[in-house]
C-alpha positions in Angstrom: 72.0 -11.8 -38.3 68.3 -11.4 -39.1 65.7 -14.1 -38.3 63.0 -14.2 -41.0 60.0 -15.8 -39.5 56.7 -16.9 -40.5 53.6 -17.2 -39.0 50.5 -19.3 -39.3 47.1 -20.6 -38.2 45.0 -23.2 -38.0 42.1 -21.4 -37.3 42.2 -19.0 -40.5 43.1 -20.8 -43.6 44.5 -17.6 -45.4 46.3 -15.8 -42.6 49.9 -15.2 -43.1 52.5 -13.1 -41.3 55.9 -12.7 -41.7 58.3 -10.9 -39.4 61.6 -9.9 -39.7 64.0 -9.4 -36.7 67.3 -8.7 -35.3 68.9 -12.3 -33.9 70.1 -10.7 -31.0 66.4 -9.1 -30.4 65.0 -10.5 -27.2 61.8 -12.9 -27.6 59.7 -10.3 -25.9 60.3 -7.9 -29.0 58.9 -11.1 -31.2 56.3 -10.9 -28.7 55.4 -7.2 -29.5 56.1 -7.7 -33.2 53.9 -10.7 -33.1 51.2 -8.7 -31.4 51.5 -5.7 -33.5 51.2 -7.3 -36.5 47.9 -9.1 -35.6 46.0 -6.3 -33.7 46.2 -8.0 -30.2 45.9 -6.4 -26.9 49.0 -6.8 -24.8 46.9 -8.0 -21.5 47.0 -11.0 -22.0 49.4 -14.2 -20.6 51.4 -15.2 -23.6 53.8 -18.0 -23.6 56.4 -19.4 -26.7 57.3 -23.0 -26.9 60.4 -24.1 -28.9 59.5 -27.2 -30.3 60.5 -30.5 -32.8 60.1 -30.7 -36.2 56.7 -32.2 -35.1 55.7 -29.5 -33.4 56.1 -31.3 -30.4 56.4 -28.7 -27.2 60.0 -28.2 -25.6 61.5 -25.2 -23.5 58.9 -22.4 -22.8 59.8 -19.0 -22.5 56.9 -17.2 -20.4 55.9 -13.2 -20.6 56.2 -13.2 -16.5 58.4 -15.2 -14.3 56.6 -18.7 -13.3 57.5 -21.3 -11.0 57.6 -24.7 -13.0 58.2 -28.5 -11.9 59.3 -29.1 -15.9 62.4 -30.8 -17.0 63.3 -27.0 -18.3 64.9 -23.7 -17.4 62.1 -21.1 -16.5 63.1 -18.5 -19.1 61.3 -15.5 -19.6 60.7 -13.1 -22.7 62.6 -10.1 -21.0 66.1 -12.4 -20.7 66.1 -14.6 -23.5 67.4 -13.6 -26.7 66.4 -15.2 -29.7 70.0 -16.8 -30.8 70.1 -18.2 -27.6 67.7 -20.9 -28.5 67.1 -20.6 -32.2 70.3 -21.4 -34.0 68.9 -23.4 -37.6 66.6 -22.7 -40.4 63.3 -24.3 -40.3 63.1 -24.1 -36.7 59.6 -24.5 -35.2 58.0 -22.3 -32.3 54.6 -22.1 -31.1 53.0 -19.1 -29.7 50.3 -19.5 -27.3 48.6 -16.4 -27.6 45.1 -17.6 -25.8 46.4 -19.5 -22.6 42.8 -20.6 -21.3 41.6 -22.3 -24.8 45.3 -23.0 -26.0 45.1 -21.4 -29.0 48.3 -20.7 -30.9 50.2 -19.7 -33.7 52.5 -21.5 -35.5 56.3 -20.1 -36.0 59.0 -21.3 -38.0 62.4 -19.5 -39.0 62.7 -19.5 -42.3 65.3 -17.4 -43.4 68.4 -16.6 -41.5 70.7 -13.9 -43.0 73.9 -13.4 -42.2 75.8 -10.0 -41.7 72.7 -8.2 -41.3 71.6 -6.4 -38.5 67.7 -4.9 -38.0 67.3 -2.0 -35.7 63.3 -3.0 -34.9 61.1 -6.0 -36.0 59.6 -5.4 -39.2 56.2 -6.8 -40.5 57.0 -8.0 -44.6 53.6 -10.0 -45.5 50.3 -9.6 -43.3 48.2 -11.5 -45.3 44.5 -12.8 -44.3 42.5 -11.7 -40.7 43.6 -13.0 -37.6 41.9 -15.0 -35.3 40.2 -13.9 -32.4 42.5 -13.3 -29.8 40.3 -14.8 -27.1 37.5 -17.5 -27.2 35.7 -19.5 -24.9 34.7 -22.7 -25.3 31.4 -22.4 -26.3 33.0 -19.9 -29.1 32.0 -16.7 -27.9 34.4 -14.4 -27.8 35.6 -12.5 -24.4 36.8 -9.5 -24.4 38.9 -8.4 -21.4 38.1 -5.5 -19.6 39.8 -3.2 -16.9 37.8 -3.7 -13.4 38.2 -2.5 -10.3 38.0 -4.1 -7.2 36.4 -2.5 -4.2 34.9 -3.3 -0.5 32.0 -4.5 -2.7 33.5 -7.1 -4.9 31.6 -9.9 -2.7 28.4 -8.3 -2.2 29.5 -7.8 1.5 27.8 -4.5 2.0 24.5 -5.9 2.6 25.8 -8.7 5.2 23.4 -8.9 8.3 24.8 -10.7 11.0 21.9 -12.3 12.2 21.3 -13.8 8.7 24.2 -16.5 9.5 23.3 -19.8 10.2 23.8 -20.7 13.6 24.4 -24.7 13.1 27.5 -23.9 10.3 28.3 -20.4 11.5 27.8 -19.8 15.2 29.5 -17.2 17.3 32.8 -18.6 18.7 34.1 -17.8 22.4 37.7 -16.9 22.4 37.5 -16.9 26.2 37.0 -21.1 26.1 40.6 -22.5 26.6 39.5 -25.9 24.9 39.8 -25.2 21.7 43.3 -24.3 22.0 44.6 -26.8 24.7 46.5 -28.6 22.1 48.8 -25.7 20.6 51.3 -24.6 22.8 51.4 -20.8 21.1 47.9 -20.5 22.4 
């Protein structure tokens, strides 16, 4: 079968997208298609939602493996095919594509056909710019970069040890069985 999806915003009043895809197709090739289709960088934490006809959040399907407390399965994007959990027409998925602001798209199956099979996901309509793919609060967008991380992340190459504060930072004797008289691994 083929899943016919489309895709909305509420940020951008004319955007439109509509993907097509294999049922069989795992979410995280929706993911890429979804991606694809809008310009987005694939850094980014991405999460779908099955939801209610009121777009009311149910099981999540994550991009990595999380630990969750929910009332759901922890399924990820790799493992989960889409007929797994979409099975009607009209369905309703949202996909959180900026974690830190919430921002999401809006997904519903539209059109399922039967005794059709698509080799890769296919873009049909991309009408209308997408949003921003991530915003801070304030509205200025962010734009990850790669970084790298050294000995110097913390500014630690110009610590002087007599700049401590003796009252919160004093030296500590290691030789003074006190302060471990009441663990018995000491």
């Amino acid at each position: 079968m083929v899943y016919k999806f489309t895709m909305l915003s509420d940020e951008i009043d004319d955007f439109v997208r509509v993907v097509s895809i294999d049922s069989e197709a795992k979410f995280i090739d929706l993911h890429n298609a979804i991606l694809d289709s809008v310009n987005f960088e694939k850094n980014q934490m991405t999460s779908f939602f099955i939801c209610n006809e009121n777009w009311e959040k149910g099981q999540e399907v994550t991009l990595v493996e999380m630990e969750s407390s929910s009332e759901y399965d922890n399924l990820t994007m790799d493992e989960t095919t889409l007929e797994e959990l979409l099975t009607d027409e009209n369905q309703k998925i949202l996909y959180v594509f900026d974690m830190m602001s919430d921002r999401v798209f809006f997904i519903e199956l539209t059109e399922i056909i039967p005794l059709k099979n698509l080799k890769n996901a296919v873009c049909l309509t991309s009408q209308g710019d997408a949003p921003e793919q991530i915003m801070i609060d304030d509205g200025i967008l962010v734009v990850p970069k790669a970084t790298t991380i050294d000995e110097n992340f913390y500014g630690d190459e110009d610590y002087e040890l007599d700049e401590l504060d003796e009252e919160g930072f004093g030296e500590m004797n290691f030789d003074d069985s006190s302060l471990f008289a009441e663990d018995p691994k000491f």
